[in-house]
N, C-alpha and C positions, 0 to 999 in steps of 0.2 A: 504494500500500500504506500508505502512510504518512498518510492520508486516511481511509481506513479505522481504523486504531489510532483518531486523536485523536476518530472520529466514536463509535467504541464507545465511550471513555474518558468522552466528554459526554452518549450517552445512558445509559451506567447510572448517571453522577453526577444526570440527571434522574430518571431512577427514584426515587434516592434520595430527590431530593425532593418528588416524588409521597407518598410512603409518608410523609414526615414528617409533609408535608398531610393525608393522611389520619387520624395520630394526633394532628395537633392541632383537627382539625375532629371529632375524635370525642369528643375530653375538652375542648372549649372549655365553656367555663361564659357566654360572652357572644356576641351574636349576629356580634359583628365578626370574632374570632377564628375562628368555624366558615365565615364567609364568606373570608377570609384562607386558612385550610388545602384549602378547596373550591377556591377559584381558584388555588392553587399545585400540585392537583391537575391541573386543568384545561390550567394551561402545560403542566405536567410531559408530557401525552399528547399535547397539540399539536405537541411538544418534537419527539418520538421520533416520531409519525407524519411530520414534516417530514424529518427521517433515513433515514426509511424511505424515504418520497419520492422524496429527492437519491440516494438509492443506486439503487433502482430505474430510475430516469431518466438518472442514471449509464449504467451498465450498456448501457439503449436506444439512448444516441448511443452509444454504442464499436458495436453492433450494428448500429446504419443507417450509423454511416461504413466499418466493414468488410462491408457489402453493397454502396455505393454504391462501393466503392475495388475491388470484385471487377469491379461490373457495369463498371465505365471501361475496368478492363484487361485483358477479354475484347471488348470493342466494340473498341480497337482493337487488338487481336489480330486479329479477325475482318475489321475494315478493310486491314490489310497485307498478307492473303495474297491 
């Protein structure tokens, strides 16, 4: 649970910095700056689809290790009788 908190708490502090990138690649007056807000965008998405990710893939091993911990202790259930 406590993985979850600090994983929300870092993707919306990435948001945040998405959005900033994007108002400062919007109002840049030089080429560096808009390339600067564009690629802070860019982490910022990278950021939070890597979150998504680790949650997802999360979630997947908790579900094959409680299928793979069912199918063990029905095999030998089935073995002892």
């Amino acid at each position: 649970m406590e993985e979850d908190t600090s994983a929300l708490i870092v993707g919306v502090l990435m948001a945040i910095f998405g959005l900033v990138g994007l108002f400062l690649a919007a109002n840049a007056r030089d080429l560096e700056m808009s390339i600067f807000g564009f690629s802070l965008v860019a982490l910022a998405c990278l950021f939070i689809f890597g979150l998504i990710r680790r949650h997802y893939d999360r979630i997947e091993s908790l579900r094959i290790t409680a299928v793979s911990a069912a199918t063990a202790s029905s095999t030998e259930s089935s073995s002892s009788e």
